[in-house]
C-alpha positions as a Python dict, from the first residue, in 0.01 Angstrom:
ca = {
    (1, 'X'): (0, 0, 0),
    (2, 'X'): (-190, -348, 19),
    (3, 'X'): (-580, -365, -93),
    (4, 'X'): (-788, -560, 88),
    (5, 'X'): (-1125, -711, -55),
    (6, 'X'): (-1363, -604, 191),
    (7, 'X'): (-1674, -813, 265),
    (8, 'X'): (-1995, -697, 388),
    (9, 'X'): (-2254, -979, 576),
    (10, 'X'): (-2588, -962, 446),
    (11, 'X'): (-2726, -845, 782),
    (12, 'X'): (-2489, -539, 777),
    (13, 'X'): (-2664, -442, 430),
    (14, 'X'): (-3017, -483, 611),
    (15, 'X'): (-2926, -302, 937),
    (16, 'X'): (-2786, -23, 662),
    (17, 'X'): (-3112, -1, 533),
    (18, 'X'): (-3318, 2, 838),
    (19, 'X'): (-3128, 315, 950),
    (20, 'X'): (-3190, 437, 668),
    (21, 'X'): (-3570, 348, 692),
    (22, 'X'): (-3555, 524, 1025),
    (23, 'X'): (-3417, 860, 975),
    (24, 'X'): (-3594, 889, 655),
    (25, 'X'): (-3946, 788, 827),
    (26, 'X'): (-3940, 832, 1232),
    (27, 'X'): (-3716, 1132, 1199),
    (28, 'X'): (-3891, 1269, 833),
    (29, 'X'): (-3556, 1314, 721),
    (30, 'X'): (-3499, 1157, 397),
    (31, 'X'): (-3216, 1415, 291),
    (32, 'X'): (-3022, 1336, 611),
    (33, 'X'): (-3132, 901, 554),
    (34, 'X'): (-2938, 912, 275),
    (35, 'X'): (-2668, 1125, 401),
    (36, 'X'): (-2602, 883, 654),
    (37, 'X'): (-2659, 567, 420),
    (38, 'X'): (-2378, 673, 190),
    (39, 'X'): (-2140, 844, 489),
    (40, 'X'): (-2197, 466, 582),
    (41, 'X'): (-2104, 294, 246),
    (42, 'X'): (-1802, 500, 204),
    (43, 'X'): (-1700, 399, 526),
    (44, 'X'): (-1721, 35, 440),
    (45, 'X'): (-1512, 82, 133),
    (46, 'X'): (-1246, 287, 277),
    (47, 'X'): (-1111, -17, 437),
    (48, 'X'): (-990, -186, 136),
    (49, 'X'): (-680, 64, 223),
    (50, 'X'): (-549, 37, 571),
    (51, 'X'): (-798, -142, 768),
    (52, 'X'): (-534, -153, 1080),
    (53, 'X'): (-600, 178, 1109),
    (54, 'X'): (-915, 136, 1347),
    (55, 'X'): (-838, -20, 1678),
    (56, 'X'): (-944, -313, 1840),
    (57, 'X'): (-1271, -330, 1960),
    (58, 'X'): (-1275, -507, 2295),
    (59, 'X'): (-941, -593, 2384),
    (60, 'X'): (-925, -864, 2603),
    (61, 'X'): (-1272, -1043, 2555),
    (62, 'X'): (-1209, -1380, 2389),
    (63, 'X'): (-1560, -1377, 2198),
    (64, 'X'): (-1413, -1018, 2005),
    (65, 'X'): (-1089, -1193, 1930),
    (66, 'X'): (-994, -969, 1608),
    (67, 'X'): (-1272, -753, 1616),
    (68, 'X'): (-1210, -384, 1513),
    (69, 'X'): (-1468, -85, 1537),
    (70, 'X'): (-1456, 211, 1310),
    (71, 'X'): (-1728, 551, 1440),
    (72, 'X'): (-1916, 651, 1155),
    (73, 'X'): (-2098, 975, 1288),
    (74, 'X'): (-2351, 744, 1543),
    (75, 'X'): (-2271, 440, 1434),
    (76, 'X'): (-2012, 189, 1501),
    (77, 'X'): (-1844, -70, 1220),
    (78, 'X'): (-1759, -355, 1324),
    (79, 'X'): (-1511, -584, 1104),
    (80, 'X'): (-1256, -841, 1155),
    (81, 'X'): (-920, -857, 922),
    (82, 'X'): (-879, -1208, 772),
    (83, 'X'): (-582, -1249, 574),
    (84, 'X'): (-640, -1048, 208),
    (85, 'X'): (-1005, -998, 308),
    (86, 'X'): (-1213, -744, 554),
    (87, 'X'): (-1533, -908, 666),
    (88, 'X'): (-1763, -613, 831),
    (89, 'X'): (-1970, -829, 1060),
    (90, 'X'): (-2208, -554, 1191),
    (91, 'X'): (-2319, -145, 1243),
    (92, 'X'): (-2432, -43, 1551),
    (93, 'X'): (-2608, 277, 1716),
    (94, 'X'): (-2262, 386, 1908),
    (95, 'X'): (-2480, 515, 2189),
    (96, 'X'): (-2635, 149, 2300),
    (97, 'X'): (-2473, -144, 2481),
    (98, 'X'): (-2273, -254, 2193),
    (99, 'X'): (-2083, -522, 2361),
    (100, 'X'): (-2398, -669, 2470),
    (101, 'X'): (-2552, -653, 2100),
    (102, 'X'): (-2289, -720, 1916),
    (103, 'X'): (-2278, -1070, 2193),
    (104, 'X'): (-2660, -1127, 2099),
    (105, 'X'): (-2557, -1114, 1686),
    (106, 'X'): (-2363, -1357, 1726),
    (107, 'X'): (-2558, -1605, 1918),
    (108, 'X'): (-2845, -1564, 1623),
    (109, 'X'): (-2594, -1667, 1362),
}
C-alpha cells in the first residue's frame, strides 16, 4: 500500500486548537476538548494510508478542484492529494456553510 506524507497548514493546527479552546472553555468540557483534539489528530494521520478513500468534496466547482472532505464526529477535513503528499488545507464545524467558508479561507490566503 503507498504512504503518503501528509501535510497540515498552519491554520489547520490553530483552528485545531481553537476547538479545542472552545469545548474545553464555552462548553466546560476539557475531558471531551481533548477527546475531540486527538479524534482530530488521528484523523489527520490516517491519511498517510489511503487518502482516496474520502470523496470529493464539491464536485463540479472549479475553485474545489481536488478537494476531498473527511467527517470527523462535527467536523469536516478538508485536504487535497498532490502527488506523494496530502496537504489538509482546513477543519470545519460540518454543521455551517462550509462551501461558503471554506470560499472565504481561501480568499485570506
Amino acid at each position: 500500500m503507498r504512504t503518503y506524507r501528509v501535510l497540515v497548514m498552519p491554520r489547520v493546527l490553530k483552528k485545531m486548537d481553537a476547538i479545542r479552546k472552545y469545548i474545553a472553555e464555552e462548553l466546560c468540557a476539557p475531558v471531551a476538548a481533548e477527546r475531540m483534539y486527538s479524534r482530530i489528530a488521528e484523523a489527520v494521520l490516517s491519511l498517510e494510508k489511503n487518502p482516496e478513500r474520502c470523496h470529493t468534496a464539491f464536485p463540479g466547482r472549479p475553485w474545489a478542484e481536488g478537494l476531498r472532505r473527511m467527517n470527523v464526529a462535527r467536523y469536516a477535513l478538508f485536504f487535497r492529494i498532490r502527488d506523494e503528499q496530502v496537504e489538509v488545507v482546513d477543519v470545519l464545524y460540518a454543521a455551517s456553510d462550509l462551501e461558503r467558508r471554506l470560499r472565504e479561507d481561501t480568499k485570506q490566503e
